[in-house]
C-alpha positions in Angstrom: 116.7 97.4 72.3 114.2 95.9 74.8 112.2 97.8 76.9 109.8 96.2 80.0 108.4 97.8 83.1 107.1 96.8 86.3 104.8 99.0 88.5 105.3 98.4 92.3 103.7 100.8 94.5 104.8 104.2 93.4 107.8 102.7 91.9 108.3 102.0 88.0 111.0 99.9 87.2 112.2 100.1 83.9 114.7 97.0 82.5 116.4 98.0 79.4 118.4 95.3 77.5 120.5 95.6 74.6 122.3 99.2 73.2 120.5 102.3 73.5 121.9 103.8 70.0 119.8 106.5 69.0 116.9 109.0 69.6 114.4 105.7 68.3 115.8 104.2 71.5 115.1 107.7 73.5 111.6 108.3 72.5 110.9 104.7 73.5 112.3 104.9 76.9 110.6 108.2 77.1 106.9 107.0 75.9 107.1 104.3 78.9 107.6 107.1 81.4 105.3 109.4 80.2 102.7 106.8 79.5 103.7 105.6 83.3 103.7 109.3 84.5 101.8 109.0 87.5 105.1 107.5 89.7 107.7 109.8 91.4 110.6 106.9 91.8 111.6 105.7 88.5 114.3 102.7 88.6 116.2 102.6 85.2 117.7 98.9 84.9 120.2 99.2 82.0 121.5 95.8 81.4 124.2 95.9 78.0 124.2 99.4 77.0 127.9 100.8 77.9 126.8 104.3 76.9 124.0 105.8 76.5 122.4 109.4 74.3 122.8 112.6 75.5 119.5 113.0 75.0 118.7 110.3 77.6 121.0 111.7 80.5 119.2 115.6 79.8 115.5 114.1 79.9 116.5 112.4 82.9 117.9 115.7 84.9 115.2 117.5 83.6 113.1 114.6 85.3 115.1 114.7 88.6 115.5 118.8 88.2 111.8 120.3 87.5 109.6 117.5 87.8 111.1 116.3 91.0 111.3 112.9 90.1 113.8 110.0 92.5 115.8 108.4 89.4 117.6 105.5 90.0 119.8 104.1 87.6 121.3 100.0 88.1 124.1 100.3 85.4 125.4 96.3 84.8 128.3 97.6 82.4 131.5 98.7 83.8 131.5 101.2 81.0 128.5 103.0 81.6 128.9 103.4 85.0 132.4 105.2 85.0 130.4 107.3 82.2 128.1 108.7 84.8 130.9 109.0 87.7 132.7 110.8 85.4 129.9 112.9 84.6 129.9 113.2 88.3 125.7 112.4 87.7 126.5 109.2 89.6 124.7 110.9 93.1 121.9 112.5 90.7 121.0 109.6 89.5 121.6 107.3 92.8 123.4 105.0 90.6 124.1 101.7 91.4 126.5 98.6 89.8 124.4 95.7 88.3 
């Protein structure tokens, strides 16, 4: 997995590429934002993964939940983003086809 980031404003845009498989993949994803922690709109640009950890999706709630954060997610698999409609986390997560 690749991970980059762009700061614009008070928006961090995160582009993800390749499969997020495992909790390695997590922590990454979650170092960049925590590292980045100062921005309350966080765009989450996932590229090939068709699925991603349930460990992902509940530090992103608890992002949007308690810390109050404005999550976007640009999901370019088909896959992925019928996952999060069917999770009905598709309004959550403002998510949008790539």
């Amino acid at each position: 997995m690749q991970i980059t980031h762009t700061k614009i404003g008070n928006l961090l845009t995160i582009d993800i590429t390749e499969h997020i498989t495992g909790i390695q993949e997590v922590s990454a994803i979650r170092t960049v934002i925590q590292e980045n922690n100062g921005f309350d709109t966080i765009k989450l640009n996932i590229v090939d993964a068709f699925v991603i950890p349930s460990a992902l999706i509940g530090y992103l709630m608890k992002l949007t939940n308690i810390d109050k954060k404005n999550i976007s997610i640009i999901a370019h698999q088909k896959e992925l983003n019928q996952l999060l409609i069917d999770l009905e986390l598709d309004q959550l997560f403002r998510l949008n086809r790539g």
